[in-house]
Each structure stands twice: as structure tokens, then as C-alpha cells.
C-alpha positions in Angstrom: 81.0 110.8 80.0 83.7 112.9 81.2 86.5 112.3 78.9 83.9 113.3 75.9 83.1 116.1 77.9 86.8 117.0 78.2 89.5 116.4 76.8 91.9 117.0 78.7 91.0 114.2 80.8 93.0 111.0 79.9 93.2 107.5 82.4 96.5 105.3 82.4 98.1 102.3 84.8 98.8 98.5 84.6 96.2 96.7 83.3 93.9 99.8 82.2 93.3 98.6 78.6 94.0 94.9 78.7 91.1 92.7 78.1 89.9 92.4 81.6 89.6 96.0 81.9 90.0 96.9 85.6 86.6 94.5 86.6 85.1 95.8 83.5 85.6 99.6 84.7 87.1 100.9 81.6 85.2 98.9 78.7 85.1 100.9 75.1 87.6 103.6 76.5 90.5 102.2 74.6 88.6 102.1 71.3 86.6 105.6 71.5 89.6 107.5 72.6 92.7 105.7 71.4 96.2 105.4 73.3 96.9 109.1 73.5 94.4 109.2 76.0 94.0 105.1 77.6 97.6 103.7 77.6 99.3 100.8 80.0 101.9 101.9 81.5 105.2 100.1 82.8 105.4 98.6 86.1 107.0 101.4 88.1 104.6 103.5 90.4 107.1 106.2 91.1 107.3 107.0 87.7 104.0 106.6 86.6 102.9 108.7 89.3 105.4 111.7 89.0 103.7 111.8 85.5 100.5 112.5 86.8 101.6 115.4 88.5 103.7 116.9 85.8 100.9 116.1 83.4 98.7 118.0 85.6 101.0 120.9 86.2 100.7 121.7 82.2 96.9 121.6 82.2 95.9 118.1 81.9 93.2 116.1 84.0 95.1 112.2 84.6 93.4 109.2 86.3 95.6 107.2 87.7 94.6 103.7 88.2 96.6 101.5 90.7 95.0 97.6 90.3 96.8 97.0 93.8 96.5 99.5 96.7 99.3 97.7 98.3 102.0 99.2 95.3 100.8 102.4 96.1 103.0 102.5 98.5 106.0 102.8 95.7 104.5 106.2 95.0 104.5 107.4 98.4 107.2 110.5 97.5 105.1 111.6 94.7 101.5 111.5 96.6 102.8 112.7 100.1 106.0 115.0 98.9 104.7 116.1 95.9 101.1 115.5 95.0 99.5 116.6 98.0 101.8 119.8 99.4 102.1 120.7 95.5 98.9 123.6 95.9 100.6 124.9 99.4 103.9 125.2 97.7 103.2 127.3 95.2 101.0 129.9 97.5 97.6 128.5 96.7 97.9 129.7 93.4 97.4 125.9 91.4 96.6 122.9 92.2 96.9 119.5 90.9 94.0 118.5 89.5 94.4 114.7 89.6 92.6 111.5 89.8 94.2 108.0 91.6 92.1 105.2 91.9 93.2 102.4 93.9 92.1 98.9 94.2 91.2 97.4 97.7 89.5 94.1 99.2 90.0 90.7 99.7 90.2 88.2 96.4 91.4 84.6 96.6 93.5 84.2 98.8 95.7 86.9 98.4 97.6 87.5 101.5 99.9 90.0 103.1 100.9 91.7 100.3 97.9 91.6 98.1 94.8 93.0 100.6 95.7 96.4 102.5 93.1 99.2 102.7 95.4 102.0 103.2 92.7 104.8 102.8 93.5 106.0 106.9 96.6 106.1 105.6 96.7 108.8 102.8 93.1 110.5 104.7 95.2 111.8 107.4 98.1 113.6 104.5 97.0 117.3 104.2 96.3 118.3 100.5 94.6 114.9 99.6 90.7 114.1 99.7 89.7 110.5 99.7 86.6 108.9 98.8 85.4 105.2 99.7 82.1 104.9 97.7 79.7 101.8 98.5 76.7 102.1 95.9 76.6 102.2 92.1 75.3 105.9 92.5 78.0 107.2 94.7 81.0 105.6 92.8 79.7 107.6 89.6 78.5 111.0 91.5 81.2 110.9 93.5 83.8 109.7 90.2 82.6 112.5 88.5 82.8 115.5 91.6 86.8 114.1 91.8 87.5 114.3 88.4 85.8 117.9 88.3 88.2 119.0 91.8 91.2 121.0 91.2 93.2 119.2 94.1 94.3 115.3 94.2 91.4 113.2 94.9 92.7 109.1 95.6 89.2 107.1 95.3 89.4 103.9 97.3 87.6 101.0 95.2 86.5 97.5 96.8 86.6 95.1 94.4 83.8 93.1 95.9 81.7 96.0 95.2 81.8 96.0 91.6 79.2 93.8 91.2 76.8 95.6 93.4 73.5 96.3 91.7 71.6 100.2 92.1 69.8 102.5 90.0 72.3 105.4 89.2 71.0 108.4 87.7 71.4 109.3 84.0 73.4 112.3 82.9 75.6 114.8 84.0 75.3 114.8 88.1 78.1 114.5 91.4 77.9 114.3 94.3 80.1 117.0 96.4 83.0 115.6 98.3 82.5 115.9 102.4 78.8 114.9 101.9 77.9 111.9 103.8 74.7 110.2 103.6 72.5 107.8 106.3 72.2 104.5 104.1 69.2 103.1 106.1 67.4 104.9 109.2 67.2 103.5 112.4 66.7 105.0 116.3 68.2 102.7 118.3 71.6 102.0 117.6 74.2 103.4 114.6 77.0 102.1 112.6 79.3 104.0 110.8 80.8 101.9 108.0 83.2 102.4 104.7 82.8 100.5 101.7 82.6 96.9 101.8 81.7 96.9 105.5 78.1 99.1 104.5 76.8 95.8 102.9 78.2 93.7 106.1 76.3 96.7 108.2 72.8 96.2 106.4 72.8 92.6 106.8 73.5 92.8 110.4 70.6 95.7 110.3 68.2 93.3 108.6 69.2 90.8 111.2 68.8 92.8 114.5 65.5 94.4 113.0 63.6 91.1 112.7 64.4 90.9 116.6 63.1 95.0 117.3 66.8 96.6 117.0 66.4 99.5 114.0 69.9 100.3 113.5 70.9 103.6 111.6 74.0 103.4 108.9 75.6 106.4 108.6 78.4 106.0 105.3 80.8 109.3 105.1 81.5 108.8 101.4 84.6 111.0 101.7 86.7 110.1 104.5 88.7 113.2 104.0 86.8 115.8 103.8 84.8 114.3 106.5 80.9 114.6 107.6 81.1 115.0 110.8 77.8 116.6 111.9 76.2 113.8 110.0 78.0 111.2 112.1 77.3 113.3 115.2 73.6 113.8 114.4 72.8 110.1 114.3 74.9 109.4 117.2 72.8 111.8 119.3 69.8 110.5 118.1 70.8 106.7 119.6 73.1 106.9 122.0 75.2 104.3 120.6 78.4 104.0 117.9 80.0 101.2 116.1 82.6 101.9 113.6 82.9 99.4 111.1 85.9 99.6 108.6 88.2 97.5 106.3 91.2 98.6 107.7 93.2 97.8 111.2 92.0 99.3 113.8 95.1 100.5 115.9 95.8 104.5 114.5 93.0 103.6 112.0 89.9 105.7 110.5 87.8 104.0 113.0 89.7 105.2 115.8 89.7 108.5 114.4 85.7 108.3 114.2 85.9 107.1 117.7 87.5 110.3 118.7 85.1 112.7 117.4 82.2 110.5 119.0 83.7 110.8 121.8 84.2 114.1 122.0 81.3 115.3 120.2 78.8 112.9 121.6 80.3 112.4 125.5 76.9 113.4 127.4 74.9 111.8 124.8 75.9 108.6 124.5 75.2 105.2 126.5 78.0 103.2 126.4 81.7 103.8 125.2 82.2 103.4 121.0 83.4 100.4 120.0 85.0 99.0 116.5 84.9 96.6 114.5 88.4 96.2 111.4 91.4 93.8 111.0 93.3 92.7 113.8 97.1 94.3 114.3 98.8 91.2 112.0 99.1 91.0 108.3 96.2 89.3 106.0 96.7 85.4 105.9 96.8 83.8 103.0 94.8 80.4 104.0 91.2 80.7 103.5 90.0 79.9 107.1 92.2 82.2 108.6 90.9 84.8 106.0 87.9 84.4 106.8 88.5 85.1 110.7 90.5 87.6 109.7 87.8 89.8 107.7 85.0 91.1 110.0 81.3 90.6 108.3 77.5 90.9 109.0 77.9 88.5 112.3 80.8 90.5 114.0 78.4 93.4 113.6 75.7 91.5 115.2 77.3 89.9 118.1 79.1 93.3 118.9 75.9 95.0 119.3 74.6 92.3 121.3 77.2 93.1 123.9 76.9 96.4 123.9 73.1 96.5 124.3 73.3 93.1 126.7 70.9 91.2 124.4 70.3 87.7 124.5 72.8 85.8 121.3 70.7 85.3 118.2 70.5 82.2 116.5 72.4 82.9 112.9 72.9 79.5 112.0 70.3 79.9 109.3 72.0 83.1 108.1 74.6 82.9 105.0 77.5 85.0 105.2 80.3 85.7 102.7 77.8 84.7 100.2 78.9 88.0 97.8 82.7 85.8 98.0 81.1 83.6 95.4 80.6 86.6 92.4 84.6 87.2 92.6 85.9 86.3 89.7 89.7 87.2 90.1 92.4 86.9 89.9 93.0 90.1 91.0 
């Protein structure tokens, strides 16, 4: 564990040691290291976030735990003025050596204010790596690789992924930021997904294999750094791209993907990218219209149909939004 292993390391934000624990993600902290080094902290992300950045200019390692990505945005000055320039500003001589994690995805109905992504957002802000991890392994490889970074690393957490179920390795082991990794092999067609949308894309996969369509999926991990030859590799390979992502589309990491594909791949590929992420209007609140609003496993699907001018499959039989039923809220 990385706060026995130093102790400099200490983790903070609403909700941290309450008795939910952040989905369970910081269980036995409180008692093993006391509130010197797990404290809740007021409701004012400005503040709390400034002292991340002072902490870590005087040779401390904070994680900064925001339970809504959406309030995030109250600490914009501090990640985007201060946070992320503070290595440039001082000549390259220091960095900040900080951890925020923020908490995305859908719960119960949570609407406008309650279910952003953001992760294009602060991926595009020089100075800041982000990291969207999908499986068990990842989130602690890649937990571990940010908390070890001397720059401000912002890890993007679905909730809905928390109770995913992997084998993750024992012991002390990361996984380097900038690596991306092909999540399921295929030769005919690839997806390039974050997060949540990787389980969406190996449903669809399992779908469109029964009827001969292997389908490679290609998650970056780290948005920013980014993977590129990885993305460009499997795109070469097929001749096709879908970007799949939790986040709108318009000025979006998809579209950003779909620019390097483009560029990268032009001669190579068979038919223009497409993607596949929120509309351009804000999250409703009623359950229906969530559910529209929300790509899955069957947007995937039909999309690739299209591009590949296959004949509809019948997914009547198939259940989607089934993981929906482990949330447990209310957050």
C-alpha cells in the first residue's frame, strides 16, 4: 500500500472517511492512519484544492478525492491556473506531485448537474495527465504509477465500474501513464472506448462475433499522455474506427481521436470514423430519457452495422443496462 510505503502520502475530500467510504474505495484507511493523514474536509473545492497544491509545494504527496466531477468545476483556478502551469512557472525545477480523483457516471437519476465526464475537458490543459481506467488491474497499476508522478495526475473514476470483477496482481506493480492496451483482439473492425463504454464495447464485440464480425478494442488508459501508435496500429490493421466515450461528442476526446485517425490512418481506412457519446444537451433526469441519453452495447452494434452495411441483428434477446441493477447509490 502506498501510504505505508510513504508517508508523505495522505488522501482528503467530502465523504472520504464517512461510513460509505467513496464505494468502499477507502475502507480501513481512516483507522490504520488516523486523521492527520484521512480527514473530510468542508465543502468548498477552491479551498480544498489550493491545499493540495501548497501541501505539495512543501513535500507532501495529497489525494484529492472529489465524489462529484461536476464540483470540480469550483476548482477550476487552482487545477488550470495553478496546478497544472505550477512546474512551467517555476522553470521546470518542481513539480506538484498530486493526486485528484474524480467521480463520474450515471446513478439514479441524477440529472444535469450530477452526471458530467469532464475528462476532455482537463485532457486538453497542458501540465495535467489524466487517466480513465476500466479494469480492476488498471485502476490499481495505474493508481499507483500517479501517485508515484511528480506532476498532477486527475484519475477519472466511473462509478459503475467499481463493481467490476478481475484478477489484479499482488504487490508492488504500475502501470506507466501513456500506455494503452488492446482489451480484446479482433481484424475486422476497432473501437476505441474509455471507461464505462469498454464494457458497452465488449458486449457489442460478443454480439457481432457470434454473427463473424471480430472486433478489436483498443482502451488508451491515459487520455493525456495519449497512445497514439497503439490506436493507429489497430486502425491499420481494420480499416475501420469507432470511438466510443462518456462524454459529448462536439469538441470531445472522441473528436480528438477522430482527428488523429484521420490523419494518421487517411489511406488506410475504409470508411470515415464515426462516434458514438452524449448528445449536445444536458443529462435528463427521468429514467427513459436517461436511458436514450447514455449510449450502450446496442448503439455500438447498430453503428457498426451501418458502417459495414450489414443486415440489423435481432437483439431482442439481449439485456442491456443489466450492470444499472448493482448501483447502490445514492451517489
Amino acid at each position: 500500500m502506498e501510504m505505508e510505503r510513504d508517508s508523505d502520502i495522505f488522501i482528503y475530500g467530502v465523504g472520504v472517511p464517512d461510513h460509505k467510504r467513496i464505494f468502499g474505495t477507502t475502507n480501513s484507511i481512516l483507522e490504520k492512519f488516523g486523521i492527520q493523514r484521512c480527514f473530510d474536509t468542508p465543502i468548498a473545492e477552491e479551498s480544498m484544492t489550493g491545499l493540495a497544491l501548497g501541501a505539495s509545494i512543501n513535500g507532501l504527496r495529497p489525494i484529492h478525492v472529489h465524489i462529484r466531477v461536476d464540483f470540480l468545476l469550483l476548482a477550476m483556478n487552482q487545477i488550470v491556473n495553478m496546478i497544472s502551469s505550477f512546474r512551467y512557472g517555476n522553470g521546470g525545477c518542481k513539480g506538484a506531485p498530486i493526486v485528484i480523483r474524480a467521480i463520474v457516471g450515471r446513478g439514479w437519476g441524477q440529472g444535469f448537474q450530477h452526471s458530467k465526464s469532464m475528462h476532455g475537458t482537463f485532457a486538453k490543459i497542458p501540465g495535467l495527465k489524466v487517466v480513465c481506467p476500466t479494469t480492476p488491474e488498471d485502476a490499481k497499476g495505474l493508481m499507483i504509477a500517479a501517485i508515484r508522478d511528480d506532476d498532477p495526475v486527475l484519475i477519472f473514476e466511473n462509478r459503475w465500474l467499481y463493481w467490476q470483477v478481475g484478477d489484479v496482481p499482488e504487490g508492488d506493480y504500475s502501470i506507466p501513464l501513456g500506455q494503452g492496451k488492446v482489451l480484446r483482439p479482433g481484424n475486422d473492425f476497432t473501437i476505441v472506448a474509455t471507461s464505462w463504454m469498454n464494457v458497452e464495447a465488449l458486449h457489442a464485440a460478443r454480439i457481432l462475433s457470434r454473427h463473424g464480425i471480430e472486433v478489436e478494442i483498443v482502451d488508451p488508459r491515459t487520455i493525456s499522455p495519449l497512445d497514439e501508435e497503439l490506436i493507429v496500429r489497430s486502425v491499420e490493421k481494420t480499416g475501420y474506427c469507432l470511438v466510443a466515450d462518456n462524454d459529448w461528442t462536439y469538441c470531445g476526446f472522441s473528436a480528438e481521436i477522430a482527428a488523429i485517425v484521420s490523419e494518421r490512418c487517411f489511406e488506410r481506412l475504409k470508411a470515415p470514423v464515426q462516434r458514438v457519446g452524449f448528445a449536445s444537451i444536458p443529462c435528463p433526469t427521468t429514467r427513459n430519457l436517461e436511458n436514450e441519453f447514455y449510449p450502450n452495447a446496442k448503439d455500438l452494434v447498430r453503428n457498426i452495422e451501418k458502417i459495414l452495411g450489414l443486415v440489423p441483428i435481432d437483439m431482442s434477446d439481449e439485456k442491456f443496462y443489466s450492470h444499472e441493477n448493482q448501483f447502490k447509490g445514492p451517489f
